[in-house]
C-alpha positions in Angstrom: 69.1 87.7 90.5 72.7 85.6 90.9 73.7 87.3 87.7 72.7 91.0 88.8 74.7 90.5 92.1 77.6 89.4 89.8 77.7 92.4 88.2 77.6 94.8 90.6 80.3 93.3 92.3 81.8 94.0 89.3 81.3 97.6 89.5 82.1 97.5 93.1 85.6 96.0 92.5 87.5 98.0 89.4 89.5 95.7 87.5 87.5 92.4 87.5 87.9 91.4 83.7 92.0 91.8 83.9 92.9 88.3 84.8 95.8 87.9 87.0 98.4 85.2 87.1 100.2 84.9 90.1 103.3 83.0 90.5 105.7 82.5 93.7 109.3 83.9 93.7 111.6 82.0 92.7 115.0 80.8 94.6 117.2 83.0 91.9 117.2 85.9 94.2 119.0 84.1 96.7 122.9 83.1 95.7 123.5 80.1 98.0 120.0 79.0 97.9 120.0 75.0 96.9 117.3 73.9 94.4 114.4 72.5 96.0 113.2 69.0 96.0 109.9 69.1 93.4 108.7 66.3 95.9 109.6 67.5 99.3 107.0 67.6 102.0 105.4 71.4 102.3 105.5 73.5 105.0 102.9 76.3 105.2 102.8 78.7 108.5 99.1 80.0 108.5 99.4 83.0 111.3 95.9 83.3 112.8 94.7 86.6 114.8 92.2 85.5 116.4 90.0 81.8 117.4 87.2 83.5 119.8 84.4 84.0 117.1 83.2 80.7 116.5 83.7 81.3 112.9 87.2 81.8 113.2 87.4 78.4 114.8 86.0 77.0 112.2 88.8 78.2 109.7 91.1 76.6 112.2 89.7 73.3 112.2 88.9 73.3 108.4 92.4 74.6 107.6 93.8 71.9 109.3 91.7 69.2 108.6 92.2 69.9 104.8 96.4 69.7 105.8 95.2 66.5 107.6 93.9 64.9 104.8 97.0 65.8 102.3 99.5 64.3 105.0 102.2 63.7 103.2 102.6 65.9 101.0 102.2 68.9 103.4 103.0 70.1 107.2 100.9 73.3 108.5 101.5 74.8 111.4 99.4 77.2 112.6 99.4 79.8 115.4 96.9 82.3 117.0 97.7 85.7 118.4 94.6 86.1 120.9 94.0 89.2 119.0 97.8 90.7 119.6 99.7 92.4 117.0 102.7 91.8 118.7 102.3 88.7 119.4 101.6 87.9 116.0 104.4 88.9 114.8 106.5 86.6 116.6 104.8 84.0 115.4 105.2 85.0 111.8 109.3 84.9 113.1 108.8 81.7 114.7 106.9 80.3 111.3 109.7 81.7 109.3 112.7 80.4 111.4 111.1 76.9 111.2 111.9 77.1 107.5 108.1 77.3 105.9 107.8 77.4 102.4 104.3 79.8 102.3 102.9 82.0 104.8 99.0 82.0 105.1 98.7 85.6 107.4 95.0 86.3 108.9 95.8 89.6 110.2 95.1 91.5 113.9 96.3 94.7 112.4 96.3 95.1 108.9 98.8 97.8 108.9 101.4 96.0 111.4 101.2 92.9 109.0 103.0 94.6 106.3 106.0 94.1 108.1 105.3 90.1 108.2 104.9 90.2 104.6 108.7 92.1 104.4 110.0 90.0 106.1 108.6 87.0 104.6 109.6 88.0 101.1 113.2 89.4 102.3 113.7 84.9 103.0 111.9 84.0 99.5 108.8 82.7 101.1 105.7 84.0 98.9 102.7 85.0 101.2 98.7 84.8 101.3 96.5 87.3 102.9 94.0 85.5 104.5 89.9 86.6 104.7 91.0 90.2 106.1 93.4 92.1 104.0 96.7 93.5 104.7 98.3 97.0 103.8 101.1 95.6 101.4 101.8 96.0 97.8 103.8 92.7 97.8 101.4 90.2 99.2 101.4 87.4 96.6 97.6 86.6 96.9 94.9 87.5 98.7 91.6 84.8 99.4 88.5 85.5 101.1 85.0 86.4 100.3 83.2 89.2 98.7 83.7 91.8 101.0 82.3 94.7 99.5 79.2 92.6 98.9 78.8 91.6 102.3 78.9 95.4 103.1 76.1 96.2 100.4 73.9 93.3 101.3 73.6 94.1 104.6 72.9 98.1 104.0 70.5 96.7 101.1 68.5 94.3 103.2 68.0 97.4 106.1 66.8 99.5 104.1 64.6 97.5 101.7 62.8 96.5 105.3 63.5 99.6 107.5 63.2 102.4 104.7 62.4 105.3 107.0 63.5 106.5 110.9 67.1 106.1 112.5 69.8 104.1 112.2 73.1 102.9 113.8 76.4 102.0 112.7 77.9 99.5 114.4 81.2 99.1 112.4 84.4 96.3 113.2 87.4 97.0 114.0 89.2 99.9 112.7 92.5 98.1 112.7 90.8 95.6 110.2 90.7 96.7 106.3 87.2 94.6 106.2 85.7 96.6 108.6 86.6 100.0 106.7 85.7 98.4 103.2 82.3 97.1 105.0 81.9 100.6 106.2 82.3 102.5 102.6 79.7 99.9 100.9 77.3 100.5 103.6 77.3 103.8 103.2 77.5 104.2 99.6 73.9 102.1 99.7 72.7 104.3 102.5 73.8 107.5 101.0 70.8 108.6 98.4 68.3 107.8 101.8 70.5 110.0 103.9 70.8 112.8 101.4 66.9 112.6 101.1 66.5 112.4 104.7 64.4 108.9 104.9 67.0 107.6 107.3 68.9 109.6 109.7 72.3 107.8 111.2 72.4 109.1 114.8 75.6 106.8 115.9 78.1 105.1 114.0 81.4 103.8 115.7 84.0 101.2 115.2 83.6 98.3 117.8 87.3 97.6 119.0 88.3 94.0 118.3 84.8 93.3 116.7 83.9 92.7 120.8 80.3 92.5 121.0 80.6 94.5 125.0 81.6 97.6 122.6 78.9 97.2 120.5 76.6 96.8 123.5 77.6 100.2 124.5 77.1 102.1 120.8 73.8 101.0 121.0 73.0 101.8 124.1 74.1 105.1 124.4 72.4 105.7 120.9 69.2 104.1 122.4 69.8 106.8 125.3 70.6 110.0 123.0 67.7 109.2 120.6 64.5 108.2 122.9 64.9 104.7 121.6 63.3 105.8 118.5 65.4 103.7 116.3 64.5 101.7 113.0 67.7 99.5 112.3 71.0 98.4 113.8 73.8 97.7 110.6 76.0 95.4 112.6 79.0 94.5 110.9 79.0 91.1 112.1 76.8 88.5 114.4 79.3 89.5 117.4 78.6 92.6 117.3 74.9 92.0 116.4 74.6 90.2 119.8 75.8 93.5 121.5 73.4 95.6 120.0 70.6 92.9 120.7 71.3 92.7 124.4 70.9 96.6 124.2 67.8 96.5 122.6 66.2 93.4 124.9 66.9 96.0 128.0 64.4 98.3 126.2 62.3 95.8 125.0 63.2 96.4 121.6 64.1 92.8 120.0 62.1 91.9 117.0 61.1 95.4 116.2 64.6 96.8 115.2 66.1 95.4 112.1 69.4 94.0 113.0 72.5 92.8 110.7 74.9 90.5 111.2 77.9 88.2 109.5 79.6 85.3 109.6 76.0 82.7 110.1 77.5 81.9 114.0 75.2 79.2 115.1 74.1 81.9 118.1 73.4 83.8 115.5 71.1 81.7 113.8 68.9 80.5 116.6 68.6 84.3 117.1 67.7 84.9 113.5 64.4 81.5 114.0 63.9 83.1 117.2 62.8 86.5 115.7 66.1 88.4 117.5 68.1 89.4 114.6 66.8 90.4 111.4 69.4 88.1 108.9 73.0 87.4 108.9 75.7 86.9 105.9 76.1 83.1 105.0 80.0 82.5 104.1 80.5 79.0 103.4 84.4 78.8 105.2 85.2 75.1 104.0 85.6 76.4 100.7 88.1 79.2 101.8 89.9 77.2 103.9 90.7 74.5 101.6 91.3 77.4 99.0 94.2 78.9 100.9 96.1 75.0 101.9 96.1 74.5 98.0 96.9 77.8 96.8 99.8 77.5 99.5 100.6 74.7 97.7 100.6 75.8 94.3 102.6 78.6 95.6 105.4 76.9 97.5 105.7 75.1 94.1 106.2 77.7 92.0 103.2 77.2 90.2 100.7 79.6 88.6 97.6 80.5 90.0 95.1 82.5 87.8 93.2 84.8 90.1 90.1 86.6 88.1 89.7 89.1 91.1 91.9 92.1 92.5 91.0 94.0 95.2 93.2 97.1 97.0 92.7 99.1 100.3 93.5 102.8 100.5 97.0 102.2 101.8 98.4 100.1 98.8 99.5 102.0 95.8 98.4 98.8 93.5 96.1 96.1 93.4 96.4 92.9 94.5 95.0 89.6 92.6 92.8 88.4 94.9 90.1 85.0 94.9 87.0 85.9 96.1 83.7 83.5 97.5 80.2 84.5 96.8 78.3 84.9 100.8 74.6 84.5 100.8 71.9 86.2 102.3 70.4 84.4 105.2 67.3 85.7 106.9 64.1 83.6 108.7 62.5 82.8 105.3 65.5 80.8 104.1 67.0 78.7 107.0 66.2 75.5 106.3 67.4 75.8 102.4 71.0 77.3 103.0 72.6 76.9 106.3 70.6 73.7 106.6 70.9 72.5 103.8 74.7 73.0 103.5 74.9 71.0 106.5 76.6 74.1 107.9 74.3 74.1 111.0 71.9 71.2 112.0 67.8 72.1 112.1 68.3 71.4 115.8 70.8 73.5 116.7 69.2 76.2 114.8 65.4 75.7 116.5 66.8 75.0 119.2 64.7 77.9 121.6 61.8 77.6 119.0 58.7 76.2 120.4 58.5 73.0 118.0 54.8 74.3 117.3 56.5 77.1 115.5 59.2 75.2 113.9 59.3 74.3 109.9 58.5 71.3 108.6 61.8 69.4 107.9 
């Protein structure tokens, strides 16, 4: 199974076998520029859009605690828009005035980053897109997960268990290049049962900001237009799988529509034992997190990183070499053997509004 979802990710991404080397810019460019110390201290900037989700918190802390524990030998400072562009890019200004060696962007707007990443490069400094991708064709790296995968998991899953009736598209924001590539792979799965008319998609509509009180209200308007006749609820992520839920508890729906989700929020999970939401996508952030402070590293050093991805959006005229972490599936049936188990959530957090009658046997 592993191996089939290997390869069609690597149908889903063109360009898988090319292996890319990636290598920071050099000082040459620059005609004053002094040599740098081999040994210095690093700086990295890591730009954050967002900590609300708890998910994005958690690449906070993990980010940092991996700088933490290479004291020394790096300084990361790290900011957080609140989910504003503009604000965002003064602190990609700020980052880049206090002299940092490598910027690590998460993006609000994946368009307005570009000009981060310009500006960056115009002072040397080489630049990692971070989980969500941005719209520039001079981005030195990008690290996240599999998000095509995600996308096709989660249409996968809904229709394996809701094969027939009506669904709804509860898609992220639009200003976010993983909410559009989430969107195409859903739809590509979903597209033979819509063109044989097993499912019907009666709403679909991007949830600004990924807020869970605009997914609330594309569900319940679709609820409203369609008689509550409705099979399945493709959420993008567990934010806005908590919208749609409330929606569907005002008309006694939970448990009985499949519902998607993303990111494994521990809300999310007690949902998922409590019979709420259908399954979520497991993706293990410790790993991406400590990714991006090395690759940063690497990076600042001039060293060469071999990334055996690329991955581009519709607005870049090229690819970008990209490093990308395998999510997981995680559903009622496999709790206790991957969230669990990783430690990433503890059995009673995740029972927590179980009756312990019901509960698994630890």
């Amino acid at each position: 199974m592993k191996n089939m979802i290997k390869l069609l990710l690597l149908l889903t991404l063109a360009g898988f076998f090319t292996l890319a080397c990636v290598t920071a810019p050099t000082d040459q460019g620059q005609t004053n520029a002094a040599p740098k110390d081999p040994n210095r201290v690093i700086k990295i900037g890591f730009a954050m859009a967002t900590v609300r989700e708890e998910r994005w918190k958690r690449d906070h802390d993990l980010f940092k605690k991996r700088c933490d524990e290479l004291k020394g030998q790096v300084e990361c400072l790290i900011t957080v828009a609140d989910n504003r562009s503009d604000r965002q890019a003064n602190d990609v200004e700020n980052l880049l005035t206090k002299g940092v060696d490598v910027l690590v962007i998460a993006p609000q707007d994946a368009t307005q980053a570009a000009s981060m990443v310009q500006k960056a490069k115009a002072q040397n400094v080489p630049v990692i897109s971070y989980d969500r991708l941005i719209n520039s064709d001079i981005i030195d790296l990008y690290v996240s997960h599999q998000v095509p995968l995600i996308g096709k998991m989660q249409a996968e899953y809904a229709l394996k268990n809701a094969p027939n009736g009506n669904y709804i598209m509860v898609y992220g924001a639009s200003t976010d290049n993983n909410a559009m590539i989430l969107r195409k792979s859903q739809n590509d799965v979903l597209k033979a049962a819509i063109d044989s008319q097993a499912i019907k998609i009666v709403a679909q509509n991007h949830a600004t900001d990924w807020k869970p009180e605009e997914a609330l209200k594309i569900t319940e308007n679709a609820l409203t237009q369609n008689k509550n006749e409705v099979v399945a609820v493709i959420a993008s992520n567990d934010g806005t799988a908590g919208g749609a839920i409330q929606a569907l508890a005002a008309q006694g729906l939970t448990g009985k529509v499949i519902v998607t989700g993303q990111d494994a929020e521990i809300v999310a999970l007690q949902r998922i034992a409590a019979g709420t939401q259908t399954m979520t996508i497991y993706k293990p952030i410790q790993p991406l997190a400590y990714g991006a402070v090395e690759l940063a590293i690497k990076l600042a050093k001039g060293e060469t990183i071999e990334a055996k991805d690329k991955i581009k959006s519709d607005s870049m005229t090229k690819e970008a070499p990209a490093i990308l972490y395998e999510p997981i599936v995680v559903d009622k049936n496999n709790l206790m053997d991957t969230v669990i188990k990783d430690g990433w959530a503890t059995y009673e957090e995740v029972y927590k509004n179980v009756p312990e009658a019901q509960r698994p046997k630890q």
